[in-house]
N, CA, C and O of each residue as an XYZ file, in Angstrom:
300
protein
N      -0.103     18.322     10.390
C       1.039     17.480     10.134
C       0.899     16.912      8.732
O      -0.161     16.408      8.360
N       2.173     17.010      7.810
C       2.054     16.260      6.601
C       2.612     15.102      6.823
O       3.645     14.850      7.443
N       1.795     14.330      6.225
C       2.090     12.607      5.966
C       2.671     12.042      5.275
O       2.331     12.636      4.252
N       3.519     11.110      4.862
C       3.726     10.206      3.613
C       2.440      9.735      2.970
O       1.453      9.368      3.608
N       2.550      9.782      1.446
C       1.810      8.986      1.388
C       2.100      7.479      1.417
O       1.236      6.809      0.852
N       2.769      7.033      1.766
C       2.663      5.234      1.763
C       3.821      4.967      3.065
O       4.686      5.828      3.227
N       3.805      4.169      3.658
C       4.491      3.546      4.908
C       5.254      2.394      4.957
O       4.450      1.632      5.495
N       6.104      1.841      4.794
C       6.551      0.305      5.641
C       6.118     -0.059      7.225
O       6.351      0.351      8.362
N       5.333     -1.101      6.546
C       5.441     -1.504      7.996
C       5.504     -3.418      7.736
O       5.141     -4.182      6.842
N       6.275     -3.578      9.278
C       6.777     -5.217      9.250
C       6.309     -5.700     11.057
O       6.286     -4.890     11.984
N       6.018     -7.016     11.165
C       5.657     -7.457     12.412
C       5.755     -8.626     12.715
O       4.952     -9.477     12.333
N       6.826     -8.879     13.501
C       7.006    -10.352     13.884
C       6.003    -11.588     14.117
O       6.230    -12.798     14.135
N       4.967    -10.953     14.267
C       3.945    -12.034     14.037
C       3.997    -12.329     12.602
O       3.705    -13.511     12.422
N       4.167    -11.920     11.885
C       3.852    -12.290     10.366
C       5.364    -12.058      9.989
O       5.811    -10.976      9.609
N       5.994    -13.062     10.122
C       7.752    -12.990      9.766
C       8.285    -12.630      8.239
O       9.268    -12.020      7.820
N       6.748    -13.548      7.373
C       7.480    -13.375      5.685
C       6.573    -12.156      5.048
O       6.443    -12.083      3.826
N       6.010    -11.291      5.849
C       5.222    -10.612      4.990
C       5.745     -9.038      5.079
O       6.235     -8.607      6.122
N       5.617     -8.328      4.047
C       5.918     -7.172      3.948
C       4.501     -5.900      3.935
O       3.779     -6.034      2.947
N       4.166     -4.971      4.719
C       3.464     -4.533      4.561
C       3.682     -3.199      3.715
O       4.591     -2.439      4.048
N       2.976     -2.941      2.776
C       2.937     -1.033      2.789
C       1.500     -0.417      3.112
O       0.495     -1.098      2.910
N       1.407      1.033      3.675
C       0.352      1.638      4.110
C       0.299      2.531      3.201
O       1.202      3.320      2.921
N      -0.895      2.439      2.635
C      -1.575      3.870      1.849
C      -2.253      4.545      2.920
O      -2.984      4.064      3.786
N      -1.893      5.756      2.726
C      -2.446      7.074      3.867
C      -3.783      7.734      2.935
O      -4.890      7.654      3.466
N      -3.707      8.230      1.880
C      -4.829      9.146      1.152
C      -5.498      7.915      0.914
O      -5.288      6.720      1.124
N      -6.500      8.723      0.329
C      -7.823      7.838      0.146
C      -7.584      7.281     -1.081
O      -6.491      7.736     -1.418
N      -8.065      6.417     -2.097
C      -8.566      5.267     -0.099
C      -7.607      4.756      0.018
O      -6.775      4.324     -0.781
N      -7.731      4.800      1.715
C      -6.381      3.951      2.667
C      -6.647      2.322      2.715
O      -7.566      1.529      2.920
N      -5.540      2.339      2.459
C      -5.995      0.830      2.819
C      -4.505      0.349      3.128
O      -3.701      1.218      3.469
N      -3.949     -1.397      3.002
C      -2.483     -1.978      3.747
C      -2.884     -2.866      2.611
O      -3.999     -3.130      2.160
N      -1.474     -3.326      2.207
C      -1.171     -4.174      0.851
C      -0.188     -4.925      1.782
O       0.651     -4.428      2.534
N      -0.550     -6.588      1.507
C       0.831     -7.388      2.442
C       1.206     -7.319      0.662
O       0.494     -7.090     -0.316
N       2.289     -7.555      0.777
C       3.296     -7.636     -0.896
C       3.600     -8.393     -0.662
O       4.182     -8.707     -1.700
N       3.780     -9.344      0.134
C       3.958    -10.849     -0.489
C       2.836    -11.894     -1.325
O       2.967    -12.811     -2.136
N       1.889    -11.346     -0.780
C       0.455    -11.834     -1.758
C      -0.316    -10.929     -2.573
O      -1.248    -11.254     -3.309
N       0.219     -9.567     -2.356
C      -0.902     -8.528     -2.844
C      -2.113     -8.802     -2.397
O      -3.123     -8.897     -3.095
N      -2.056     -8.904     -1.491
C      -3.838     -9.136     -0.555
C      -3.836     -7.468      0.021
O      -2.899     -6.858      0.535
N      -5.568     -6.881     -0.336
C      -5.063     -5.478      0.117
C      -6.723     -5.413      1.558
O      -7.886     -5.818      1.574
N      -5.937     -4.771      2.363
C      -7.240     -4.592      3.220
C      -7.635     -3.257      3.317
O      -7.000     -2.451      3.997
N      -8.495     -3.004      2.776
C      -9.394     -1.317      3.009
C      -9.315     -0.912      4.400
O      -9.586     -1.710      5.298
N      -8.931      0.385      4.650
C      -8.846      1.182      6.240
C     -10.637      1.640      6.153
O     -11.345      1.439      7.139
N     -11.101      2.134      5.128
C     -12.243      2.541      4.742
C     -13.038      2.518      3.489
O     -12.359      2.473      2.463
N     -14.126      2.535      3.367
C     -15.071      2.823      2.294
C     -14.749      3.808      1.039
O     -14.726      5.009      1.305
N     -14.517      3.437     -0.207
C     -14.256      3.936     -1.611
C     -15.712      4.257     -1.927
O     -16.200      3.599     -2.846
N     -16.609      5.290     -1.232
C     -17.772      5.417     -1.587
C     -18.513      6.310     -2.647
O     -19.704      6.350     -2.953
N     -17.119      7.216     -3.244
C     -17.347      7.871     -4.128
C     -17.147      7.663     -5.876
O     -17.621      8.308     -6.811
N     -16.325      6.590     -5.847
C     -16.032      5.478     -6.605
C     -16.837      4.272     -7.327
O     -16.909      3.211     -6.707
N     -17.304      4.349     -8.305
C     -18.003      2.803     -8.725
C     -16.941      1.936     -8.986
O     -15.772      2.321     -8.965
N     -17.404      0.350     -9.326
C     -16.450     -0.459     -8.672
C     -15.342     -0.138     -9.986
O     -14.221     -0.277     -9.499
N     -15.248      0.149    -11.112
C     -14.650      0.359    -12.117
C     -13.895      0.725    -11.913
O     -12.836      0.097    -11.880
N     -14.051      2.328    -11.583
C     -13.171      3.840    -11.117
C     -12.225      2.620    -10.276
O     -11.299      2.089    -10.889
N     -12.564      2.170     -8.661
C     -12.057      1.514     -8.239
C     -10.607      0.166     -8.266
O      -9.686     -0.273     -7.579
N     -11.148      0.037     -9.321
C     -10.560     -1.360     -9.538
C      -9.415     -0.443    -10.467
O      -8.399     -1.137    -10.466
N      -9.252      0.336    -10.954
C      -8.446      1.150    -12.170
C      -7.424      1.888    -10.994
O      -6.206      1.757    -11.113
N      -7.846      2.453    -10.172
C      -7.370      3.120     -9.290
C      -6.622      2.721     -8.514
O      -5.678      3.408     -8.122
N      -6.920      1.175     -7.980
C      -6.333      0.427     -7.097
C      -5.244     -0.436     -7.755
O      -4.338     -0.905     -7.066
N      -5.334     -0.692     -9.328
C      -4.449     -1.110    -10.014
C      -2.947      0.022     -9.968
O      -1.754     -0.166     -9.728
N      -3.742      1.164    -10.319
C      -2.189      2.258    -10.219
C      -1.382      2.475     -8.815
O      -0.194      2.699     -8.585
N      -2.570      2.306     -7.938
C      -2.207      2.519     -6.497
C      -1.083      1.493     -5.874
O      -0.084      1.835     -5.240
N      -1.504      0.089     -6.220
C      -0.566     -1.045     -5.810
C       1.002     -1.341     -6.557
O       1.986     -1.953     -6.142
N       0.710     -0.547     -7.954
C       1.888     -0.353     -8.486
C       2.693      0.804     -7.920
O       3.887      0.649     -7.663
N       2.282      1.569     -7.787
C       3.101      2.705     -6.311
C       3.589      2.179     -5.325
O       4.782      2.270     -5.032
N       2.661      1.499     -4.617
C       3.371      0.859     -3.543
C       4.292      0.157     -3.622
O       5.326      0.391     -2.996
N       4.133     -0.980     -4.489
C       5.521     -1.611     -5.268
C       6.775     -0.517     -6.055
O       7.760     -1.103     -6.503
N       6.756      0.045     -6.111
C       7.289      1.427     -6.799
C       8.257      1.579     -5.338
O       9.451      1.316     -5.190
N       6.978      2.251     -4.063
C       7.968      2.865     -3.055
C       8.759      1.542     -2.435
O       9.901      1.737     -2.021
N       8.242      0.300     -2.358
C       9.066     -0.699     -1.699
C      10.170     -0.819     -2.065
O      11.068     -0.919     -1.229
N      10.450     -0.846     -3.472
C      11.586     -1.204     -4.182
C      12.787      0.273     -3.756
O      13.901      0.183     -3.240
N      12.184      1.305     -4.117
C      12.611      2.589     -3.885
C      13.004      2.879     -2.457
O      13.805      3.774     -2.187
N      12.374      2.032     -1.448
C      12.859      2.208     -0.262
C      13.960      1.135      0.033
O      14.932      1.621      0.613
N      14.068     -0.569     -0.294
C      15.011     -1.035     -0.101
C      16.334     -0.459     -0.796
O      17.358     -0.274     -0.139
N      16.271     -0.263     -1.787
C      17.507      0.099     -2.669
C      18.048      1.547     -1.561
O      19.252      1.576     -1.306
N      17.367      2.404     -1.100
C      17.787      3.562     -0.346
C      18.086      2.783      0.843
O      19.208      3.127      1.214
N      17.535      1.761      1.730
C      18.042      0.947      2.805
C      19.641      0.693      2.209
O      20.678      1.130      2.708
N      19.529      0.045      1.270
C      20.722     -0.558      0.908
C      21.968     -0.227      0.224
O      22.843     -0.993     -0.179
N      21.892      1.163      0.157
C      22.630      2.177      0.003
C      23.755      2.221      1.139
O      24.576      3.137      1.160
């Protein structure tokens, strides 16, 4: 099965927060209302550098597909 790479996801427990899911590595969930990101797993091939560079481009994607997905909602 092919995947997206990135997801919406939203949950009434958490009313103001917006989630997106990164699927490829590394996976991890970005709430976008704080940019708080939680790792699904270990970046073990990565020093923290690579990392931190990576995760900078990565969160701008996600912000990328959010925007890209409301505007297509709101179509």
């Amino acid at each position: 099965m092919d995947l997206p790479k990135f997801l919406l996801a939203d949950n009434t427990d958490f009313p103001d927060d917006i989630f997106v899911i990164h699927l490829d590595y590394p996976r991890f969930i970005i709430n976008l209302k704080d940019d708080e990101v939680e790792f699904l797993e270990e970046a073990e091939d990565l020093d923290e550098g690579e990392l931190n560079e990576e995760m900078e481009m990565l969160i701008s994607l996600a912000n990328d597909f959010y925007d890209r997905e409301v505007k297509l909602y709101e179509e």
